[in-house]
C-alpha positions as CSV (number, residue, x, y, z in Angstrom):
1,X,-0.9,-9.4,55.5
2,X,1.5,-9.2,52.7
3,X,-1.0,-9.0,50.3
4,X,-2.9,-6.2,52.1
5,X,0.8,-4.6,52.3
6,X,0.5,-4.8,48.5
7,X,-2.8,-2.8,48.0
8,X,-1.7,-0.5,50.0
9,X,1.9,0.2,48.2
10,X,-0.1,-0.1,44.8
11,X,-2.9,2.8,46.0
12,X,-0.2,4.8,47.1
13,X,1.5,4.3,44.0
14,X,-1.5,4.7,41.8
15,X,-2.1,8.2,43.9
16,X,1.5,9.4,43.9
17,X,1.4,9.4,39.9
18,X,-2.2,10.3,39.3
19,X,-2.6,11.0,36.0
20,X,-5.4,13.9,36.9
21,X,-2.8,15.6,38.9
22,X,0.3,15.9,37.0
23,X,-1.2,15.8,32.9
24,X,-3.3,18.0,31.4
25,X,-6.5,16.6,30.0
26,X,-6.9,13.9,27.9
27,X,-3.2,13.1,28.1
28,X,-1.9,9.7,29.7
29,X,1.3,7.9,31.2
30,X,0.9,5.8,27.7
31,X,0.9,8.9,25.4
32,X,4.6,10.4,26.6
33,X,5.4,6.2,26.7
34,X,5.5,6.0,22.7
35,X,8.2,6.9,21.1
36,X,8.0,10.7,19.4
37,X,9.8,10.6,16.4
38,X,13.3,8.9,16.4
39,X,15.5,11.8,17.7
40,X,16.8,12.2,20.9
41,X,15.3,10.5,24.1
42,X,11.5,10.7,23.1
43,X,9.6,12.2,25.8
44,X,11.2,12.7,29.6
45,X,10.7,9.3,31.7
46,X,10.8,9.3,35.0
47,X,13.0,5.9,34.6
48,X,15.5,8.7,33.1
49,X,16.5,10.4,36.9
50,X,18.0,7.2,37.9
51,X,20.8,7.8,35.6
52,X,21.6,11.1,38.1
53,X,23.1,8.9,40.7
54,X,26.2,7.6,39.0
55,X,26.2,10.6,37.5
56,X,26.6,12.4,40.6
57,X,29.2,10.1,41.8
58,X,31.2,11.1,38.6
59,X,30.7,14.6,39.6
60,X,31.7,14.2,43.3
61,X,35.1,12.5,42.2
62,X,35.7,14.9,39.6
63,X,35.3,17.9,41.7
64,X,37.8,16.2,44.4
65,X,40.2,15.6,41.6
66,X,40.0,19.8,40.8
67,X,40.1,20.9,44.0
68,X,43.6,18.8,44.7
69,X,45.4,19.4,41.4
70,X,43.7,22.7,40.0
71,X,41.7,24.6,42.5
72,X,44.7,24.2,44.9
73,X,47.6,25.2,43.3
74,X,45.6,28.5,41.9
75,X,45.0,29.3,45.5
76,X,48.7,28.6,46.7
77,X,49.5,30.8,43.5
78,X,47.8,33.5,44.8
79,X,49.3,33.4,48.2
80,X,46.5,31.7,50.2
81,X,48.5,29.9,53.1
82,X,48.2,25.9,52.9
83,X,47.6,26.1,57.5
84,X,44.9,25.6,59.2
85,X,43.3,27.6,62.1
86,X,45.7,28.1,65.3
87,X,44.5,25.5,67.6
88,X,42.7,27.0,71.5
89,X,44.6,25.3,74.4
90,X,43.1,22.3,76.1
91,X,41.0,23.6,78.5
92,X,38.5,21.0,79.7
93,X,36.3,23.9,81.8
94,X,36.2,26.3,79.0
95,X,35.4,23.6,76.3
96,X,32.8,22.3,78.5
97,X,31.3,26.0,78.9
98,X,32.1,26.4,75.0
99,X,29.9,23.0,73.5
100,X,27.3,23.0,76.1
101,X,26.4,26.9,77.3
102,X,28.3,29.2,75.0
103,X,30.3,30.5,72.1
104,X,30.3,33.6,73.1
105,X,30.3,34.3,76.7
106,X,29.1,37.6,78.5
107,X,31.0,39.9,80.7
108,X,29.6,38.4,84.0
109,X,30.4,34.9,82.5
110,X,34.0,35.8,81.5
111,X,34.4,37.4,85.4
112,X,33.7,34.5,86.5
113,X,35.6,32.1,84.6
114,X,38.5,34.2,85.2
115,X,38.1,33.8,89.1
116,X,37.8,30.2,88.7
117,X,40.7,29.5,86.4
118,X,43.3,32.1,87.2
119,X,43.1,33.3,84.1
120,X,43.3,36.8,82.9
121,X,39.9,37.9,81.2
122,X,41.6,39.3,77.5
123,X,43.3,35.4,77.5
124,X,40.0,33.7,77.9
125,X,38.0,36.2,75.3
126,X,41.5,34.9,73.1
127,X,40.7,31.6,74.4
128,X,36.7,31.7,72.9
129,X,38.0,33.3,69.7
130,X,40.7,31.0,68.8
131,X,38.5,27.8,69.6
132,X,35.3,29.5,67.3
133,X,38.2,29.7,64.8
134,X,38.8,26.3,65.0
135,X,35.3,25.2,63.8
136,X,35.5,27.2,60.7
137,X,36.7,25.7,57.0
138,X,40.4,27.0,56.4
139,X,40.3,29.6,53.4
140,X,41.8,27.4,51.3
141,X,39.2,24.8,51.5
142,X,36.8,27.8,50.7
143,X,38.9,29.1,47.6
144,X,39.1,25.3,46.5
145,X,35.2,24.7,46.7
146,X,34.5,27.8,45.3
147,X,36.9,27.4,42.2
148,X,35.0,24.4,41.6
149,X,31.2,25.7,42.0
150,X,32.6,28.8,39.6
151,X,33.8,26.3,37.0
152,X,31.3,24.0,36.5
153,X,28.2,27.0,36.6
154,X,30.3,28.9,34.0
155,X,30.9,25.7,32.0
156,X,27.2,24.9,32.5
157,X,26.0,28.6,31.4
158,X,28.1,28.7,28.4
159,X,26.6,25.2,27.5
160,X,23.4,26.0,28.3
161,X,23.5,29.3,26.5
162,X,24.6,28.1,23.4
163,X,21.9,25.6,23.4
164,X,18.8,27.9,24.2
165,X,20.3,30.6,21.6
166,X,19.2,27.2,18.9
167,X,15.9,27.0,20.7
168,X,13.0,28.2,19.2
169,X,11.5,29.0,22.9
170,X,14.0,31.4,23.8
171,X,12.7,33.6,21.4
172,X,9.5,33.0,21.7
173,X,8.4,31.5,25.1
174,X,4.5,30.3,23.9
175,X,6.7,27.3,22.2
176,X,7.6,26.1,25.9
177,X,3.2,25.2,25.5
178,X,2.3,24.3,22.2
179,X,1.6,20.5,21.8
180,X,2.4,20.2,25.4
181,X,3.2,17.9,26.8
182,X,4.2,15.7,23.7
183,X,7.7,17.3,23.3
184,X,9.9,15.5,22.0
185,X,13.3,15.7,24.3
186,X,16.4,16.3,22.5
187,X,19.9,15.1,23.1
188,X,21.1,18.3,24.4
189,X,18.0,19.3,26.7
190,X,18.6,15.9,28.3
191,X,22.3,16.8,28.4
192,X,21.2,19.8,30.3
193,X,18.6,19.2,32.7
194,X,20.5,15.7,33.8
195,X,24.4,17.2,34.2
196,X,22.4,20.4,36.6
197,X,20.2,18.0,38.6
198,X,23.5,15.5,39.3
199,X,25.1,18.5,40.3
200,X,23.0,19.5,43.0
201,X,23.3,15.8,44.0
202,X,26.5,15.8,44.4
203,X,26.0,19.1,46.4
204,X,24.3,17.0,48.7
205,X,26.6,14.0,48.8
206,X,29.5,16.5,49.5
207,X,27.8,17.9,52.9
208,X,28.5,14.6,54.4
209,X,32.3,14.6,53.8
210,X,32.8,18.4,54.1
211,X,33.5,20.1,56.9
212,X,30.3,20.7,58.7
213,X,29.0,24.5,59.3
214,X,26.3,26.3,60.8
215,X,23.8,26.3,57.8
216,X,24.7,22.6,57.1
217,X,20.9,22.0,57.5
218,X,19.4,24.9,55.9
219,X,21.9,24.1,52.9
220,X,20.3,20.3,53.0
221,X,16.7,21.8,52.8
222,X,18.3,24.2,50.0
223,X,19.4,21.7,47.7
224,X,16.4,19.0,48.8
225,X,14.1,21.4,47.8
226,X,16.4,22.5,44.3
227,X,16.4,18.2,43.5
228,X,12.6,18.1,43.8
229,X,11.6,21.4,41.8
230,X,13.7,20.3,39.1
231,X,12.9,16.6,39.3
232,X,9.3,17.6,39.3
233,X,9.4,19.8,36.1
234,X,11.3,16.9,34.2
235,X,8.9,14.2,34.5
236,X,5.8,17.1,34.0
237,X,8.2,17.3,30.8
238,X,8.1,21.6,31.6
239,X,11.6,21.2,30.9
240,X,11.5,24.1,27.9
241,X,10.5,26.7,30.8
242,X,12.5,25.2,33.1
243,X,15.6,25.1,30.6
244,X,15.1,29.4,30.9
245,X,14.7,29.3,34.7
246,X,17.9,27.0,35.1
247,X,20.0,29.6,33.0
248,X,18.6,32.5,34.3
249,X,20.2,31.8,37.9
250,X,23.3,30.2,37.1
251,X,24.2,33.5,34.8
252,X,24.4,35.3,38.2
253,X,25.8,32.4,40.6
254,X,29.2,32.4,38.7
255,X,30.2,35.9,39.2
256,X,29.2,35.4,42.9
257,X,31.8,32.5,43.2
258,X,34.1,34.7,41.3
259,X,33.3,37.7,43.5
260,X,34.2,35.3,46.9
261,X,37.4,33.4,45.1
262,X,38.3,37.5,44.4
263,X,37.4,38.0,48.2
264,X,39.7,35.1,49.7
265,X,42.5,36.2,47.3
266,X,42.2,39.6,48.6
267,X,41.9,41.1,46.0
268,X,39.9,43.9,47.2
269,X,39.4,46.3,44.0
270,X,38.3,43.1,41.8
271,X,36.2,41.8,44.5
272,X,34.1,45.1,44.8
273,X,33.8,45.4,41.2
274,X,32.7,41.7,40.7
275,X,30.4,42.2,43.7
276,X,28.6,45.0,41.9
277,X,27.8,43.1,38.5
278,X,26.5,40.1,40.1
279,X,24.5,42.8,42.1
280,X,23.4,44.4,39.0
281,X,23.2,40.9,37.4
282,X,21.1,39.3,40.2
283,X,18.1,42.3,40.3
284,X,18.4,42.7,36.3
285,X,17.6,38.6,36.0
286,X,15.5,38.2,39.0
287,X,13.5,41.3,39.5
288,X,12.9,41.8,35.8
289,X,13.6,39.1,33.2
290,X,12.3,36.2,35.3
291,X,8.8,38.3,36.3
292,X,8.1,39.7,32.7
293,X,9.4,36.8,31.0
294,X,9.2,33.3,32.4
295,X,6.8,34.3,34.6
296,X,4.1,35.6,31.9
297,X,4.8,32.5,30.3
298,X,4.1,30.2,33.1
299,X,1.0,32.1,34.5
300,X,-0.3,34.0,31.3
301,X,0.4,32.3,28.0
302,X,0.1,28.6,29.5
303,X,-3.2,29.0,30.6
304,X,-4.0,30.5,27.0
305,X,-2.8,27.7,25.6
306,X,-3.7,24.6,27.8
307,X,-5.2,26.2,30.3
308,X,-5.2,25.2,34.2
309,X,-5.0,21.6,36.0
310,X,-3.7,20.2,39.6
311,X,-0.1,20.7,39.0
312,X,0.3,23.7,36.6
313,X,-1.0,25.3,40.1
314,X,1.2,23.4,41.9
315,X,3.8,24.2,39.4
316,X,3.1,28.1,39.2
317,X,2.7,28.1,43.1
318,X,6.8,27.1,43.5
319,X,7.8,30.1,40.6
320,X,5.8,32.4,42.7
321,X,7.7,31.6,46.1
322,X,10.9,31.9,44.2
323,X,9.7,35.5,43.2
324,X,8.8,36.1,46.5
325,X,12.6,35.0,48.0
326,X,13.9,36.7,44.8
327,X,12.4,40.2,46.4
328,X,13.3,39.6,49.4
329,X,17.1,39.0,48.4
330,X,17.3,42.3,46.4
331,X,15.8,44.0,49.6
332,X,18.3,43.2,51.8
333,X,21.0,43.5,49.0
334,X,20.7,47.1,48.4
335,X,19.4,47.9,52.0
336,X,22.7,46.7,53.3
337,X,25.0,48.5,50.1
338,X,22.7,51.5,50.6
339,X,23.9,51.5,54.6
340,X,27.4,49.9,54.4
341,X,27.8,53.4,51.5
342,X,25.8,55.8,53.7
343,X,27.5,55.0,56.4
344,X,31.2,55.4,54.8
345,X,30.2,58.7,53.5
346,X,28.9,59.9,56.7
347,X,32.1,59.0,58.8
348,X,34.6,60.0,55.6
349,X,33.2,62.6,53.7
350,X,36.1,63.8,52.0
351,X,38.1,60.3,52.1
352,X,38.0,57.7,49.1
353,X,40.2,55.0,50.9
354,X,37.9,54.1,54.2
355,X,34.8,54.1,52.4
356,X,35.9,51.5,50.0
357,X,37.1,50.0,53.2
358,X,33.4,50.2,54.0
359,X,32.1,48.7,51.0
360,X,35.0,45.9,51.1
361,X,33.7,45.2,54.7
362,X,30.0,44.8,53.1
363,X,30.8,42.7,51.2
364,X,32.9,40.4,53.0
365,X,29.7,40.3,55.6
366,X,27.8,39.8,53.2
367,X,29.2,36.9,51.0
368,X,29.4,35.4,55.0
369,X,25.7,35.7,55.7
370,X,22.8,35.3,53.3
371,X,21.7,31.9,52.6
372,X,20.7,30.8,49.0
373,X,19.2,28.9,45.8
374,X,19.7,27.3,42.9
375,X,16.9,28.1,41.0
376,X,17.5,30.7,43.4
377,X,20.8,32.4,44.5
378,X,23.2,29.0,44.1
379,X,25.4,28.8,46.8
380,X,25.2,31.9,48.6
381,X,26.1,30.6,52.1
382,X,28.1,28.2,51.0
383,X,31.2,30.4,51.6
């Protein structure tokens, strides 16, 4: 039995790291095993991702650390109250109706509540919105996260900015492909690619001790799905092309972060302003430099150089789908501006004030709603 047990774990092994799937032709496991040329880390090993773990543990403490002696006192400065949400009285009927039928009751519902309680429909409506109020993180626990997940991506962006602008492949992307896969990994791509995927684990430690929302599971898939693509393009050693896709999204997810920090601070005028260059940031990035750039690279001047095999489809297939969400994003971004601004101008046309109002409101709704990325857009329901 246990020997059986064996074969099976060793076929399964043998399949999950085919060499036919994830190398091009003619290149083996042993070939990225010898050493390149002295610098840096040789080639990318997939022994390497095991240092993300107590990595991410670093991370996780060090963001608790910021929130409680930075993040927090910037957001008390600012005048965000250190109280939480006021508490629903203990009602054992309308919790019972409230965790097992619903949050938001209907007329007929409310009626008859009211009959059965004594109770006054407006205090019961009160009732429902004070306990859905209860559920949701304080604004000072948002500010606080927030401050942290703007910090590190600017610190990350700078970093990984100032390294790319030294890279020959920024300049000219065919250098992500020549001699591929034996590129040598240097110091600071290791840096780089290991500090963003402990991140994202640490993302995904952190929903466990958070305060659990509504997207806490489409958040889990988020970030499961952000660890694998950029696990996956480490140990295929794509990490030149994936070095331009990781800076290419977090150059945008920082001024989101700084438009919600702007947003909890109300700070309306800076919020709308900051809304609108991550706006013009995100569709600049993600509807044109990532198609005409990384894109052609990927699909055009890869297959030039070493030309198709099982996972530069596979590979290709993922960039595509991140297009795809990247569209669909920019869609609903300017459909909503476009009717949040149409609407305002409709209702005040000779009044500056209210339709700001109505673009504050968009955006406020808006920071609150869409769910997002890393490689695509980081964070967005994380609010």
């Amino acid at each position: 039995m246990a020997a059986a047990a064996a074969g099976a774990l060793g076929l399964l092994w043998g399949w999950l790291w085919s060499e036919s799937f994830w190398l091009p032709q003619n290149v083996s496991w042993d070939d990225l095993e010898a050493p390149s040329d002295g610098h840096g880390y040789g080639y990318p090993r997939a022994r390497h991702i095991l240092s993300v773990f107590p990595l991410a543990a670093g991370i996780f403490s060090v963001r608790l650390l910021f929130e409680r002696f930075i993040a927090k006192p910037c957001a008390l400065h600012v005048g965000i109250e250190d109280s939480g949400p006021y508490l629903a009285q203990d009602n054992t009927i309308l919790e019972k109706v409230f965790v097992s039928v619903t949050k938001y009751p209907d007329q007929k519902r409310l009626e008859g509540l009211s009959k059965q309680l004594d109770w006054d429909v407006r205090k019961i409506q009160c009732w429902f919105r004070h306990r859905r109020n209860q559920d949701k993180p304080p604004t000072l626990t948002k500010f606080c996260e927030s401050m942290w997940r703007f910090t590190f991506y600017l610190c990350i962006f700078c970093y990984g900015i100032r390294f790319l602008w030294l890279s020959p492949w920024f300049w000219d992307t065919r250098q992500c492909w020549y001699n591929y896969p034996l590129q040598p990994l240097s110091k600071e791509l290791y840096y780089y690619y290991i500090m963003e995927l402990a991140f994202y684990w640490s993302l995904m430690f952190s929903q466990f001790t958070d305060i659990k929302r509504k997207d806490f599971l489409i958040m889990f898939v988020h970030h499961l799905a952000t660890i694998g693509l950029i696990t996956f393009s480490y140990i295929n050693n794509m990490v030149r092309i994936g070095t331009l896709v990781l800076c290419l999204h977090d150059v945008s997810d920082f001024l989101l972060e700084a438009a919600k920090l702007a947003n909890y601070a109300k700070y309306q005028r800076l919020c709308d302003s900051l809304f609108v260059i991550f706006g013009a940031v995100f569709m600049v990035t993600r509807l044109g430099i990532y198609p005409f750039w990384v894109l052609n690279s990927t699909l055009f001047e890869s297959w030039e150089i070493i030309g198709p095999y099982p996972s530069w489809w596979f590979f290709n297939g993922l960039l595509l789908i991140l297009q795809l969400l990247h569209i669909i994003w920019s869609y609903l971004i300017a459909r909503i501006a476009f009717k949040a601004l149409l609407r305002g101008k409709m209702t005040y046309p000779r009044r500056i004030r209210p339709r700001l109002c109505t673009l504050h409101s968009f955006l406020t709704s808006f920071l609150f709603s869409l769910p997002g990325g890393s490689w695509t857009v980081s964070s967005l329901a994380c609010v």
